[in-house]
N, C-alpha and C positions, 0 to 999 in steps of 0.2 A: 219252316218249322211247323207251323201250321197243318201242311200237306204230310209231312212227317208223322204228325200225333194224330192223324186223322185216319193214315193208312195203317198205322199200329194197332188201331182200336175196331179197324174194319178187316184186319183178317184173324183175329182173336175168333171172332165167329167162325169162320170155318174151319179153323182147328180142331175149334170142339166140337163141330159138327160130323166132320170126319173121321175124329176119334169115337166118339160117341154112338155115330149110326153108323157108322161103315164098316167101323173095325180095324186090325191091326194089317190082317191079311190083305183087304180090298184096298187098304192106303198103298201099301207095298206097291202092290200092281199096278196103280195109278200113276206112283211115284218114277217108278221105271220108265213107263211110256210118257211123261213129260218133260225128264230129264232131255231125253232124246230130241223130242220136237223143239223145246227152247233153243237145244244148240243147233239146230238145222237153219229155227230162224235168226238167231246171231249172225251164223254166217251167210244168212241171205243179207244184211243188212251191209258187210263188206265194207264193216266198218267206218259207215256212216253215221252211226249216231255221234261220234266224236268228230269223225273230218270232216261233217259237212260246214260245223260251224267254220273250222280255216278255209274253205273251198269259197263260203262266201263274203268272208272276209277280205278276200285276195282279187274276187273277179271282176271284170268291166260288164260280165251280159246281166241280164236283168236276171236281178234273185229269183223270182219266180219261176224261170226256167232253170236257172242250178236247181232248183229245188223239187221239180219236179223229170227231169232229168233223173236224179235220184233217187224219186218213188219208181221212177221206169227200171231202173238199176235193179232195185231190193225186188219187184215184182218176178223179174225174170230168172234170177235166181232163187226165188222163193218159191215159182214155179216147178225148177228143175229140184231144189230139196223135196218139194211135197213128193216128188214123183218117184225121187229112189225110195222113200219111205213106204210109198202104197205096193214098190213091186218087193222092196224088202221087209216085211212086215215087224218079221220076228227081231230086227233090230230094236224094236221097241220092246218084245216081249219074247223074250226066248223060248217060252213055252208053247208060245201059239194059242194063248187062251183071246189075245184079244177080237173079238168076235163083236154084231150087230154095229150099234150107234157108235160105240169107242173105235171101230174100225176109221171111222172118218177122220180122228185126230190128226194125220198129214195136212188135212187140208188147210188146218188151222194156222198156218205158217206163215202165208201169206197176208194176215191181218195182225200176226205181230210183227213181223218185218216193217208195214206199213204206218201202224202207229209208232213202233220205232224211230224210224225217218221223220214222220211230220213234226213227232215234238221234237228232236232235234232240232229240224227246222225253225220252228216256233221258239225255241231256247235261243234262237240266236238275235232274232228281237226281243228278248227279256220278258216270252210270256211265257211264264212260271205258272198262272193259275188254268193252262189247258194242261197239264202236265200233273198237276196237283188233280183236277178233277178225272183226270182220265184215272191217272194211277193208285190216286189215295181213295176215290170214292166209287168212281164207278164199276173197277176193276174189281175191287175186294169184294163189296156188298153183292154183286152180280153173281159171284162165284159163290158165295155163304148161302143166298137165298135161293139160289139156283137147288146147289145142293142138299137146302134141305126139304123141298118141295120134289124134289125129282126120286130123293129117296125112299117115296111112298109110291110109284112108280117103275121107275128102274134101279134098283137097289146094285145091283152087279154095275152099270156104266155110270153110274150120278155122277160121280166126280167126272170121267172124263168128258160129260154132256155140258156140264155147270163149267167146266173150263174154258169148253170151248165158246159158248155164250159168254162167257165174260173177255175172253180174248175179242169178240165179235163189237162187243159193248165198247170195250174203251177203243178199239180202232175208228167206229162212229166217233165215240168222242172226241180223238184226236182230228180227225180227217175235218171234221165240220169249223171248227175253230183254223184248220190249216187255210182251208178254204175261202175262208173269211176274212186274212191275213195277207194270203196270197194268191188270190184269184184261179179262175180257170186257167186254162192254160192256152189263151187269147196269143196267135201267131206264133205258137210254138213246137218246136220239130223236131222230133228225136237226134240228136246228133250222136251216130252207130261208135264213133272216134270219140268224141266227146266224155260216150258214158264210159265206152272199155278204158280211156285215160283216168276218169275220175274212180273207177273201180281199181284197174292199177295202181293208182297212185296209194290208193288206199287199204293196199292190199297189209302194209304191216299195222296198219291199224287194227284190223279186222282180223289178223295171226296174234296181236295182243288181247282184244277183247276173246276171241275163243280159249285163248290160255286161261285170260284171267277165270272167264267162265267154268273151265275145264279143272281149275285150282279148286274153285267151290262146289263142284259138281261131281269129279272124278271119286270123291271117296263114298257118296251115294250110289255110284255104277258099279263100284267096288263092294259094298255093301251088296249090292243086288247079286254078282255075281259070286257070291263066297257063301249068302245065309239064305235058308227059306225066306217068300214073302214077309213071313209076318216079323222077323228081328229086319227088315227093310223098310215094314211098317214104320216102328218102334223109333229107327235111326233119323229116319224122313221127317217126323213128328219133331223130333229134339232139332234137328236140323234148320227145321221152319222157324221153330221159337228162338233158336239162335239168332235166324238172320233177320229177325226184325230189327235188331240193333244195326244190324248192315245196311239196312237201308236209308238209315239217316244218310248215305252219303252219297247213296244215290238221287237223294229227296236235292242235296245239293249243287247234281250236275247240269242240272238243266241252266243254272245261272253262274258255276266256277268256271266250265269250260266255255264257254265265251268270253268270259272277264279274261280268262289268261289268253287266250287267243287274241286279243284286243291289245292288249296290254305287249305281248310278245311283238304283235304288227310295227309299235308305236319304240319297239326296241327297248322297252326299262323293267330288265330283269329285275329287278329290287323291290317293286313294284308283285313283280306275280312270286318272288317268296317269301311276301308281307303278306300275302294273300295265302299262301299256303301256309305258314304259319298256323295264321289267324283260322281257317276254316280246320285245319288237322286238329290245334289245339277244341276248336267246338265240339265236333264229330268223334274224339275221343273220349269227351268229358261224359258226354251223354251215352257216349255206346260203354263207357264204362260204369255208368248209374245203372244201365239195365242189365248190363252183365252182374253184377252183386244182387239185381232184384231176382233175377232167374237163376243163380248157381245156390245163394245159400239157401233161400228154400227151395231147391230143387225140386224134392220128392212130391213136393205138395205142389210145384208148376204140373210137374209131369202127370202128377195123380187127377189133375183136373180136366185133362183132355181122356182121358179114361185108366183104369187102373191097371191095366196089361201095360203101358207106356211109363210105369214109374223105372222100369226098368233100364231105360233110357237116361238115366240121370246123369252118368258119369258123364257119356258122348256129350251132353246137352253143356257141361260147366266147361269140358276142354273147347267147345266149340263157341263159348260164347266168351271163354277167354282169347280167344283166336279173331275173333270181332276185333276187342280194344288192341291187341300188337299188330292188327291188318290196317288197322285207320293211316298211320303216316305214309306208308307204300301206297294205299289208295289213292290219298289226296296228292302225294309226290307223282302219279300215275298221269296224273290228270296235267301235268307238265308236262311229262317226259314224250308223251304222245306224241307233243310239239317238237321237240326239240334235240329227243332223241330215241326214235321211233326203232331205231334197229336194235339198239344195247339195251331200252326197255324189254323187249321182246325176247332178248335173248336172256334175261334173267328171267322173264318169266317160263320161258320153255326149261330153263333148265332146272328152277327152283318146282316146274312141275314135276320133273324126273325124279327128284328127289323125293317129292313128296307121294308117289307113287311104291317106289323103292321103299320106301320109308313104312307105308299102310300095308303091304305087304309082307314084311320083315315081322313087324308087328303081329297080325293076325297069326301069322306061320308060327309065330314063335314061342302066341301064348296058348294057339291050339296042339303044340310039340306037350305043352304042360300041361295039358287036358284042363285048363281055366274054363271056365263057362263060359256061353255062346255070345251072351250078353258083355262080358270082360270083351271078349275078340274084337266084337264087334264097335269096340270106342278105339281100336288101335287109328283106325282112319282119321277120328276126331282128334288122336292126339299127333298123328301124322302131318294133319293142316295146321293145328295150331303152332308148331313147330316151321312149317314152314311160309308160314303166312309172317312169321319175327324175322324171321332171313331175310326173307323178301323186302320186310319192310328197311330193314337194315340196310340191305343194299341199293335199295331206288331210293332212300333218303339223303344219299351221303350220295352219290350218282349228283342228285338234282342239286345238291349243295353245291358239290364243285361246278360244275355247268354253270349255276347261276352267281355264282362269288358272294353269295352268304348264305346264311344259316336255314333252313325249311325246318326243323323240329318245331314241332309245336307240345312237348312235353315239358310239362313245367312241378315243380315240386310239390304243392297245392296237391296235385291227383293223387302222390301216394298217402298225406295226409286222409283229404277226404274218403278212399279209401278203405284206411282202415278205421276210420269212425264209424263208416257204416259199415264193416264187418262186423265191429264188434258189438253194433245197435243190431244188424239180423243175427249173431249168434247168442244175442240172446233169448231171442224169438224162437228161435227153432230148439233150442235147450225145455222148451215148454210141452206138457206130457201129448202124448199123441193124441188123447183124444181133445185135444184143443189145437188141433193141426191146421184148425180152419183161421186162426187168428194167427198163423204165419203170414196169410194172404193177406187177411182182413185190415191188420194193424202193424206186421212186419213191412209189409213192401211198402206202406206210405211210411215210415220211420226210417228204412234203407234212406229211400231217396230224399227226404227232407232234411236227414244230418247229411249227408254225400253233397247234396244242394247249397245249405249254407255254409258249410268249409270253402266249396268252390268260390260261393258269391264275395265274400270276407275276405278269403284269402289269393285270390289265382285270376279274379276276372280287372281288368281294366278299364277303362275310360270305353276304349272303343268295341270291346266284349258286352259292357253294357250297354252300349248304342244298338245293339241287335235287338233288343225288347224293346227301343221305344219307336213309336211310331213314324217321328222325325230324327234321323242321328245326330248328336250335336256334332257340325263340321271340324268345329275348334277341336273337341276331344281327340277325333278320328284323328284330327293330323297330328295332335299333339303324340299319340300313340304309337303315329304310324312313325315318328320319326324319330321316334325312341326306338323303337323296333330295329329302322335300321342301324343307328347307332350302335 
């Protein structure tokens, strides 16, 4: 939770840095040629960040060598990714403008692959704080300060230079803590069989993560290729500030997917959908407090990373409504990996189709009515959100049956609190424009504090509130946990 409010507050800076100095247009450009290398390095990673923790869960050789086995894995193919990207350029940049320092971004692939792996690794001994500083501290601030010291220098590549120093930063930081953990790599021997088995094996892992990637990602490449840079700027902007609330559930993975792996091994399904319950309902509540603090004053989120970006407002509320209906398939996701790797997979390939189908239909149909560029351009936002509810719908009720009870973790409480806090920011924002500054100032801490105590009064239990205290009470936790499965 910690690393969560940590990394929320550490990339808030280079939002506005990059709104602010860069511009709308230079986001765009940036935005394109990252999309690309992130997913290059997903699938250098071959879907290790999830299988490795079952891989070591399962095996006799000594962790140390699964584990770096592994990093041998994501190198080799993180290798062969950087390398069609350096001969394919304009994959990144259809235009061909990317040119000097930004040219080197391929390279970059193989130090997120890397940190990728290690903290998985590390997640599998429940160290949570290499993972929180790589991700929550060193990552964000590296890229904020990077860029905006670079912008008085290189104003045309800042962001891709500060990216890639912050990619370099948290690999450090993961690698040094892996190290630490699990030694050199004292009599150990690449086995050629070994890795191409643990890459096979893991190959539907790695066809689910690039979906799921591909689900949050494909309507920004969409974006890019349908509008000038700068409404790609615009959608990038609203898209970042969406998925901070996303993140909380990644701040989570580093300690669910081992607990359910664990728990899976030991055979008591009931067990890992008390757990998924319990973590969907958390991860909802919260991505659904920040979704209210970022849809109803909108105008005034957007207008503060710069005023060319209020236009973005529509995409930003479908998108952060598309957070709180993506939470349960998330955390159902985080099962299904286990246990049903191929019918995961194949809802998410085909819930991508749709949702492509879908962004398409959309933009075609409101650019047939001559709508503004800015209206077209939320078609994609409304296309995920839409199919981020399917999705969730169907991996919930998937993972129910599989495990013979219940995984929702929606409970009645949330539409109350809800609309409490609707109708605390809609009064806020009812106040004359030129007090637009007290939407931020006094609306978003009034959103969250009535949203907060509905919750706390009404929705949280015994073992919801064990999460805030520093020792859990055991007694509560079972007494919770065993109501739950009643």
């Amino acid at each position: 939770m910690l690393g969560f409010a940590l990394r929320l507050a550490a990339r808030v800076p280079f939002l506005f840095v990059a709104g602010r100095l860069y511009g709308a247009e230079t986001v765009g450009r940036f935005a394109l040629a990252v999309v690309v290398v992130e997913l290059a390095a997903l699938l250098a990673t071959l879907g290790m960040k999830r299988g490795l923790a079952q891989a070591l869960s399962e095996t006799d050789r000594p962790h140390a060598h699964v584990a770096w086995d592994a990093l041998a894995v994501a190198l080799l193919a993180a290798v062969v990714a950087s390398g069609l990207l350096f001969c394919f350029p304009r994959i990144m940049d259809p235009a061909g403008t990317v040119t000097g320092p930004a040219a080197w971004l391929p390279a970059i692939v193989v130090a997120i692959a890397w940190s990728d792996v290690s903290l998985a690794a590390l997640a599998f001994r429940h160290d949570v704080r290499a993972t929180v500083t790589a991700r929550a501290i060193v990552e964000p601030w590296t890229i904020s300060i990077s860029a905006t010291l670079l912008w008085f220098v290189e104003p045309r590549a800042g962001l891709e230079i500060a990216y890639m120093l912050s990619m370099v930063a948290a690999m450090i930081a993961s690698m040094v803590p892996f190290v630490r953990s699990y030694g050199l790599p004292h009599g150990w021997t690449p086995h050629l069989a070994k890795i191409l088995s643990l890459a096979r094996r893991n190959m539907p892992l790695a066809g689910a993560d690039a979906i799921e990637w591909a689900t949050r990602n494909v309507d920004r490449f969409l974006v890019g290729q349908l509008f000038a840079p700068t409404i790609v700027g615009i959608y990038y902007m609203a898209q970042q500030i969406a998925s901070l609330p996303g993140r909380l559930k990644t701040s989570f993975d580093p300690i669910l997917g081992p607990v359910i792996a664990t728990s899976l091994a030991r055979g008591d399904r009931q067990a890992v959908a008390a757990h998924i319950r319990q973590v969907g309902f958390w991860i909802m509540a919260a991505q659904g407090a920040l979704a209210l603090m970022g849809s109803i004053p909108g105008k005034a989120v957007m207008g503060t990373v710069g005023p060319q970006f209020v236009a973005g407002t529509a995409a930003l509320a479908f998108l952060l409504l598309g957070e709180v209906l993506a939470s349960m398939g998330a955390v159902s996701e985080s099962a299904l990996v286990y246990i049903a790797r191929h019918r995961n997979l194949l809802i998410s390939a085909t819930m991508l189709t749709f949702q492509v189908g879908l962004s398409l239909a959309l933009v075609f149909g409101m650019r047939g009515l001559g709508w503004p560029a800015d209206y077209q351009a939320a078609g994609p936002a409304v296309a995920l959100m839409t199919s981020l509810l399917l999705t969730s719908i169907l991996r919930s009720r998937l993972l129910a049956h599989l495990l013979g009870a219940p995984v929702s973790g929606v409970r009645w409480p949330l539409i109350w609190a809800a609309s409490v806090a609707a109708a605390v920011g809609g009064a806020f924002t009812a106040l004359p424009h030129r007090l637009e500054w007290a939407e931020l100032a006094f609306g978003l801490p009034a959103i969250a504090g009535s949203y907060a105590f509905v919750l706390w009064r009404w929705a949280f239990g015994p073992s919801d509130r064990a999460l805030f205290q520093k020792k859990p009470s055991l007694p509560a936790v079972q007494q919770d946990f065993a109501a739950s499965k009643n």
